[in-house]
C-alpha positions in Angstrom: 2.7 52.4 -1.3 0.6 50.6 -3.7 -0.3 53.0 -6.6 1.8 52.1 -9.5 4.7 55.3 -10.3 3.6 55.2 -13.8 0.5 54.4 -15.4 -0.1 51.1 -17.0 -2.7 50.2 -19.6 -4.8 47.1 -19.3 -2.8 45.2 -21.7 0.1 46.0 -19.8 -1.7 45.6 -16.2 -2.6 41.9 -17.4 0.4 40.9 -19.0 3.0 41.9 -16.3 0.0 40.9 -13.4 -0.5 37.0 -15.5 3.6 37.3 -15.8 4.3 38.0 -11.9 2.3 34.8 -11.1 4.9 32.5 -13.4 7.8 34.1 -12.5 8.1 36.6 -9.0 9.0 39.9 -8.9 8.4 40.8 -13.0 5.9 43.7 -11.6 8.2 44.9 -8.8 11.0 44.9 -11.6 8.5 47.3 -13.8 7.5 49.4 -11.0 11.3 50.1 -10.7 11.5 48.4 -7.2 14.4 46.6 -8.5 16.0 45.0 -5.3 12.4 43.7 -3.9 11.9 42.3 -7.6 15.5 40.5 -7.7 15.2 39.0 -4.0 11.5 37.4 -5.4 13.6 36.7 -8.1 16.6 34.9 -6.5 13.4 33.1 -3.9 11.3 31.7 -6.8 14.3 30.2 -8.5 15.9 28.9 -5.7 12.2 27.5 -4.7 11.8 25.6 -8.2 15.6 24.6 -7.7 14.8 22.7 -4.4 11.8 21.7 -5.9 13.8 19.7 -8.5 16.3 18.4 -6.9 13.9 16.9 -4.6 12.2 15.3 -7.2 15.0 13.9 -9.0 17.8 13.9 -6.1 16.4 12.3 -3.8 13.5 10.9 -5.6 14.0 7.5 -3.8 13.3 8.5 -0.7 9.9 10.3 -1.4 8.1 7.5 -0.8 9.7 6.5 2.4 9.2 10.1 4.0 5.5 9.5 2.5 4.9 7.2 4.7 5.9 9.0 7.8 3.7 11.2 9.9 5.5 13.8 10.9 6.6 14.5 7.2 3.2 14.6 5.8 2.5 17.3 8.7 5.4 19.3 7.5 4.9 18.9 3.6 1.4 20.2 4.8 2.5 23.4 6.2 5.5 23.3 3.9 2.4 23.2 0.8 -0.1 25.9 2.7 2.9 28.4 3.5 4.2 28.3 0.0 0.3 28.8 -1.4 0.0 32.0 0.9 2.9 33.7 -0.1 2.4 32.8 -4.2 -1.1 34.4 -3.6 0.3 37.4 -2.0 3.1 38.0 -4.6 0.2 37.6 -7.3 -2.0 40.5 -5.3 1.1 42.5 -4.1 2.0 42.4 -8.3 -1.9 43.3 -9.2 -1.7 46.6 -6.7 1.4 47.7 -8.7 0.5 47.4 -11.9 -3.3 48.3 -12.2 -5.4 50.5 -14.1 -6.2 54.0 -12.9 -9.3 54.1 -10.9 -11.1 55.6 -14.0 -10.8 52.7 -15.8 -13.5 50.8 -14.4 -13.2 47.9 -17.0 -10.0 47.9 -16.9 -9.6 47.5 -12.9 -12.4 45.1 -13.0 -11.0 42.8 -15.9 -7.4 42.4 -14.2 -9.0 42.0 -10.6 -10.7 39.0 -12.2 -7.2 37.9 -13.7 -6.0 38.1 -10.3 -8.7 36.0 -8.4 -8.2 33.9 -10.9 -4.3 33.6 -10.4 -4.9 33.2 -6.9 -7.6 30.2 -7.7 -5.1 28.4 -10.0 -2.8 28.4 -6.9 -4.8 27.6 -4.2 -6.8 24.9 -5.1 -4.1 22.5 -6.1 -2.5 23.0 -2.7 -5.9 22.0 -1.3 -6.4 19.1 -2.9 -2.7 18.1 -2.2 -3.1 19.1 1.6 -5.9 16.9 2.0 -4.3 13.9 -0.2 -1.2 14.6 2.5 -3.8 14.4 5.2 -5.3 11.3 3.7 -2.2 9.9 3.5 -1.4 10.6 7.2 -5.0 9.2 8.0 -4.1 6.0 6.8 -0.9 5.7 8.0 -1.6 6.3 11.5 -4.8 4.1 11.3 -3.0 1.1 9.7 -0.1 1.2 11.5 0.7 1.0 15.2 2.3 4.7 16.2 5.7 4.9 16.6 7.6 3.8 19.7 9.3 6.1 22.1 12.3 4.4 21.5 14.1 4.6 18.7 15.0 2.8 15.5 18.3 2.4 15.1 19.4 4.4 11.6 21.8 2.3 10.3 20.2 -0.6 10.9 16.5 -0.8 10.6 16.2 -4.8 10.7 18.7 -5.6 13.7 21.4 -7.5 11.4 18.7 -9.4 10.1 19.4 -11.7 6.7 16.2 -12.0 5.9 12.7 -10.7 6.5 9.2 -12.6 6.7 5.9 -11.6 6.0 2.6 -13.5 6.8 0.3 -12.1 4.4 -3.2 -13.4 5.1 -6.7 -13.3 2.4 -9.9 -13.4 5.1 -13.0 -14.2 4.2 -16.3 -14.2 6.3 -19.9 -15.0 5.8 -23.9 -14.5 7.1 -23.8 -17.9 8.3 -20.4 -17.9 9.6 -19.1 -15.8 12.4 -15.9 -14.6 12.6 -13.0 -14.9 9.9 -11.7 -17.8 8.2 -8.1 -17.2 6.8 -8.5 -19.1 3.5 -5.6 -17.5 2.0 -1.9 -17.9 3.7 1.3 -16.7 2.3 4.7 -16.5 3.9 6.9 -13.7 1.8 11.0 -14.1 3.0 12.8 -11.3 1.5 16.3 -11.3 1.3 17.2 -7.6 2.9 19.8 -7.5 0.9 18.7 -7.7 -2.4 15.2 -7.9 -2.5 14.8 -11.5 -3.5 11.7 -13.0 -2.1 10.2 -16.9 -1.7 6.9 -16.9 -1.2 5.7 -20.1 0.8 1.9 -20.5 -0.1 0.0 -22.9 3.1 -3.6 -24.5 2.1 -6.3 -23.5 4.0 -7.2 -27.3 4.6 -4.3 -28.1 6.3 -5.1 -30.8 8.9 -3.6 -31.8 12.3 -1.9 -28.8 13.2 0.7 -29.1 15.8 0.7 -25.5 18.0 4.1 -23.9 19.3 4.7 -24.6 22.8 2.6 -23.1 25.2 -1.2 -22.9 26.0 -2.4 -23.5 23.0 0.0 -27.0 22.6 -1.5 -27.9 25.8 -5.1 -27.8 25.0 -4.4 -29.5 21.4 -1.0 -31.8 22.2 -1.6 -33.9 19.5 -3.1 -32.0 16.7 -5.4 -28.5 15.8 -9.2 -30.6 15.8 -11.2 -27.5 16.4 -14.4 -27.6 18.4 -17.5 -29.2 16.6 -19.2 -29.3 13.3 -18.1 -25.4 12.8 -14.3 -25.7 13.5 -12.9 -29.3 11.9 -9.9 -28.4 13.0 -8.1 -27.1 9.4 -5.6 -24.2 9.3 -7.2 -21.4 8.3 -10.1 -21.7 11.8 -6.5 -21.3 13.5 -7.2 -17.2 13.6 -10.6 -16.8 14.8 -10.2 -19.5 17.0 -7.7 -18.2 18.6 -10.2 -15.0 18.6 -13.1 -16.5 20.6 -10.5 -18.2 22.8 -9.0 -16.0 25.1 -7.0 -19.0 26.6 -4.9 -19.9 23.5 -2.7 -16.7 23.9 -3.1 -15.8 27.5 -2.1 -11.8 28.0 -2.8 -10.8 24.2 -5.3 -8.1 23.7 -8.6 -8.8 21.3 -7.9 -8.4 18.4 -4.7 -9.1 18.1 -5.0 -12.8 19.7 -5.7 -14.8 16.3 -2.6 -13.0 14.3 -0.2 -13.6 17.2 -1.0 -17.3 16.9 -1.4 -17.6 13.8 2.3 -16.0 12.6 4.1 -18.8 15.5 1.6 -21.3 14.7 2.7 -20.9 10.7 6.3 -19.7 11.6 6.2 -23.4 13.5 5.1 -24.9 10.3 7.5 -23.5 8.2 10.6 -23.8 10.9 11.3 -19.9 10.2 10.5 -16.7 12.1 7.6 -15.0 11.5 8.1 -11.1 11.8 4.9 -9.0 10.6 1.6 -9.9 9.2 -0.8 -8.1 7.3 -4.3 -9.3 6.8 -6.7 -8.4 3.7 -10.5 -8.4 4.4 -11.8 -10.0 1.0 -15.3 -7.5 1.2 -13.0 -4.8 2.0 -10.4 -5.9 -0.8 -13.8 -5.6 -3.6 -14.4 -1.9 -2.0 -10.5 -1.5 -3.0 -11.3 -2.9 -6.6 -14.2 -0.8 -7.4 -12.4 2.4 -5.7 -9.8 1.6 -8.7 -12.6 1.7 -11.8 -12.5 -2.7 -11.8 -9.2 -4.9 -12.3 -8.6 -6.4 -16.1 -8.0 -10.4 -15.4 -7.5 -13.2 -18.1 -9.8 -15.9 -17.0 -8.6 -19.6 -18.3 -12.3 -21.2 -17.6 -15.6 -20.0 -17.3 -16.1 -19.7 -13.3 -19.5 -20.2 -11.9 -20.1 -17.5 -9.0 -23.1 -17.1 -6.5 -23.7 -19.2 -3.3 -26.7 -20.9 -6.0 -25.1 -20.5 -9.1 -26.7 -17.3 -10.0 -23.7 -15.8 -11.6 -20.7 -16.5 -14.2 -17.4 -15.4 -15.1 -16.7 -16.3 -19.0 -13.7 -17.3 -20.1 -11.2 -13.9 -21.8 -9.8 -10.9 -20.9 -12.2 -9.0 -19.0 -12.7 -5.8 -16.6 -14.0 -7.3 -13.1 -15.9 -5.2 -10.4 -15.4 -5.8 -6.8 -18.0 -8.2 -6.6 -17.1 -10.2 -9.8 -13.5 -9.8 -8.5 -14.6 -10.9 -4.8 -16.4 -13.9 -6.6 -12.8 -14.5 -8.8 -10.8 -15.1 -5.9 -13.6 -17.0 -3.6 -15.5 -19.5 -6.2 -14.4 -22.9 -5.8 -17.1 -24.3 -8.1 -16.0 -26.9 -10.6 -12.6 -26.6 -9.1 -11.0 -26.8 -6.0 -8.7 -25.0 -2.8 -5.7 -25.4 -5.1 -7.4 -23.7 -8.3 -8.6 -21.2 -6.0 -5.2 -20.3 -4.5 -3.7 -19.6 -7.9 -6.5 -17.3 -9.0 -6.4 -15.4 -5.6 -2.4 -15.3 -5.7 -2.9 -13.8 -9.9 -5.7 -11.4 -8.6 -3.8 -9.7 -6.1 -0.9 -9.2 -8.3 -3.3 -8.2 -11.1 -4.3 -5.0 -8.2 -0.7 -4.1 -7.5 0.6 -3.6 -10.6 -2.6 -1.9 -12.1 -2.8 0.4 -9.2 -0.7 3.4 -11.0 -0.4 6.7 -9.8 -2.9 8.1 -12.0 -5.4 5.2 -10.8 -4.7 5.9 -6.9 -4.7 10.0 -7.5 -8.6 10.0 -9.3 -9.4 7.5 -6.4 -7.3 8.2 -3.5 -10.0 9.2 -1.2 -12.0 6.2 -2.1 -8.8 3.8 -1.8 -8.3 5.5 1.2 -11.4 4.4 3.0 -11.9 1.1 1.6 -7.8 0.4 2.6 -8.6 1.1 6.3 -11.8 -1.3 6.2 -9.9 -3.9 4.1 -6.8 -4.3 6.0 -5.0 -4.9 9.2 -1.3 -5.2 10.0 1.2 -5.7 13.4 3.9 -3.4 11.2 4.9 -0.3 13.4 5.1 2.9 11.7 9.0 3.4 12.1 9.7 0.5 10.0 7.2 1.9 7.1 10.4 3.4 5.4 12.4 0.5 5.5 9.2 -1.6 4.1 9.2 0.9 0.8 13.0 0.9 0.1 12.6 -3.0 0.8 10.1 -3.1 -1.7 11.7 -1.2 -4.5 13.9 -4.0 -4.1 11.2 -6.8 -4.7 10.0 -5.2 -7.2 13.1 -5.9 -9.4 14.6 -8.8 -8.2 13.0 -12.1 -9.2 10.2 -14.0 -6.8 10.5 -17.6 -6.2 7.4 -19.6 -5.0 6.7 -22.9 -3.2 3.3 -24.2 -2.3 2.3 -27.1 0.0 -0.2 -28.8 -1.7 -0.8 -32.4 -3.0 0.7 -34.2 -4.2 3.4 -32.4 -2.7 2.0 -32.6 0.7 -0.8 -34.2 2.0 -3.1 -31.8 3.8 -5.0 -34.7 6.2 -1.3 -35.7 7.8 1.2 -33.2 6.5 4.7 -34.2 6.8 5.9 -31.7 8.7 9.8 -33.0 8.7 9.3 -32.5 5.0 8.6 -29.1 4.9 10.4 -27.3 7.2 13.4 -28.9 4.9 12.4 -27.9 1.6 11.5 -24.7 3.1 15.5 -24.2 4.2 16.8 -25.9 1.0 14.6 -22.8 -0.7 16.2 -20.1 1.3 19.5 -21.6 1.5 19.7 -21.7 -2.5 19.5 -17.9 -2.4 22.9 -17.5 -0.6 24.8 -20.7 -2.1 27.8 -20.0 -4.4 27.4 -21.2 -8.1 24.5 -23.2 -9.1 22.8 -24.7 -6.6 20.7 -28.0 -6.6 16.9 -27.6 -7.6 14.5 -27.7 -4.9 11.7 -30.3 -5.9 7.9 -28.3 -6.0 9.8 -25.2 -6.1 9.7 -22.4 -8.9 12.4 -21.3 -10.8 12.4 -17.3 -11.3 8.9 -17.0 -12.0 6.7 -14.4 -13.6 3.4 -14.4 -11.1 1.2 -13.5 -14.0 2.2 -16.8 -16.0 -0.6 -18.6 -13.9 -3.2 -15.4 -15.4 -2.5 -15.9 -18.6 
């Protein structure tokens, strides 16, 4: 039956038909179809309720489930199903409480209210359904699928202490083939508690001594590259290992330079390195103008342009992508070390002025450009143990050691030296009381302090 048991004026069709949209079963209730209106009722309360406690609950673990495929799938349906039936308790409350088909204004002023209703609903669950899809699109195009077998649950890191991360800045050019890795970073978390070192390598880094294996064979006494092109420094290590299939016999294309370049580093550094993740630099200015530009404080006036067409003054400024690019590349009037710093202050300069509101008005344009921009061995089912990881980081205190001069020197690095500072660093964060200063190494640090 969908003729209304008593009439209702338009005032009253629109008020109860607007009403029945905020809170279900308010036209049911009029109509006297009081058990239907309590049951849409009890649902609509009991939806909101869920809804809440999901959002304050278990807010923590949003962002891990966001992360995971098969979630996003079922938020999708979850967000469709609940649009559907909000629609249909919005047009199931119209047929109740209309005008009488004489009133021609009437009908046609609260069937407007009603599409209307029905819009208000709808199109938000679009938008989030394909932000959810997005999301998924990313995830599964980042990150390798998940494996058949399955991570343990109480243990996502295998009674691991600590957890490192080779996090790499690449860089390529017209006249150079390929990618040169001129930014390298080691991040060792503490699982625990979230404290991270960050071990920053030079991209100059000479006389590289490989793992054992093929690649030790071919170079036994030092990295010396092939030629003019490839000196032989630290950051050719990657595409190298690229264009030589030899170097890491049985790894696929693609994945050849990151395989050597994590143990040749890991070697380095006398610590295990677990993932990496690799950030195209044209790819990382798509990322910067998807975000509106990134607000830097620049110390001196950088020249930019491969003839000096272009430069940065000195102040707080707004940066596009390719000013940005140009920020974290130029090593005009300066040099590696300079370079380094700025690259280390941009990227953290991106990360914490990438809000929500920032990645919701661009999140299909951050999308996009993230998928060009970056490249990581990090399987999917550790994606939710990465994001409670990193609500750790992000409030525990980072630590940071570079190797450069006069630290190190880059032609014949001591590499005795540095695998022992490097485990003085990480044994300080478990010692008792208060340990003995590492030399070259950062107290508690705030990353912007080099920015500013």
């Amino acid at each position: 039956m969908t003729e209304n048991r008593r009439g209702f004026g338009l005032g009253a069709s629109l008020a109860i038909t607007f009403a029945s949209a905020l809170l279900w079963g308010i036209a049911h209730l009029a109509t006297e179809r009081s058990k239907t209106g309590l049951a849409l009722m009890f649902g609509y309360i009991a939806m909101l309720a869920g809804t809440l406690t999901m959002f304050t609950a278990y807010s923590a673990n949003l962002l891990s489930l966001a992360v995971q495929p098969r979630w996003l799938i079922g938020l999708t349906v979850a967000l469709v199903v609940l649009a559907l039936a909000w629609t249909g308790v919005i047009v199931w409350s119209f047929l109740l409480v209309r005008p009488p088909r004489a009133d021609i204004v009437g009908r046609f002023l609260t069937t407007a209210l009603t599409m209307a209703l029905c819009a208000l609903v709808l199109a938000p669950t679009v938008y989030a359904a394909r932000l959810t899809y997005l999301s998924r699109d990313v995830v599964n195009t980042l990150f390798a699928p998940a494996s058949s077998a399955p991570v343990m649950a109480q243990d996502p890191w295998n009674g691991a202490r600590r957890v490192n991360f080779l996090l790499l800045g690449g860089d390529s050019a017209p006249s150079r083939p390929g990618v040169r890795t001129d930014s390298m970073t080691v991040a060792s978390v503490d699982i625990e508690t979230g404290a991270a070192t960050l071990f920053g390598l030079p991209r100059n880094l000479q006389h590289i001594e490989f793992p054992d294996g093929p690649a030790r064979a071919r170079f036994p006494f030092g990295f010396t590259g092939s030629g003019t092109d490839t000196p032989g420094l630290l950051n050719e290590v990657y595409q190298f290992a690229e264009d030589n299939p030899d170097m890491v016999p049985g790894v696929a294309k693609g994945k050849r330079g990151s395989t050597l370049l994590k143990q040749t580093i890991g070697d380095i550094l006398g610590i295990d390195v677990d993932y990496y993740a690799l950030v195209d630099m044209k790819g990382f200015a798509e990322i910067v103008d998807a975000m509106g530009g990134v607000k830097v404080t620049i110390k001196e006036p950088i020249v930019y342009g491969k003839y000096r067409e272009g430069l940065l003054p000195a102040g707080t400024r707004r940066l596009s992508g390719e000013e940005a690019l140009w920020y974290g590349r130029s090593r005009t009037d300066s040099d590696d070390y300079v370079r380094m710093g700025r690259q280390k202050c941009l990227l953290n300069a991106v990360a914490k002025q990438a809000d929500p509101m920032t990645v919701l008005n661009s999140f299909e344009r951050l999308a996009a450009a993230t998928k060009r921009a970056i490249s990581t061995d990090l399987p999917q089912e550790l994606l939710p143990a990465v994001v409670e990881l990193a609500q750790k980081v992000k409030d525990a205190k980072i630590r940071s050691l570079n190797f450069v001069p006069p630290l190190i020197d880059t032609v014949y690095p001591d590499w005795f030296q540095i695998r022992h500072k490097v485990a003085d660093a990480l044994e300080e964060r478990h010692s008792a009381g208060r340990p003995a200063r590492t030399p070259g190494l950062d107290s508690p640090v705030n990353l912007d302090a080099t920015c500013t």
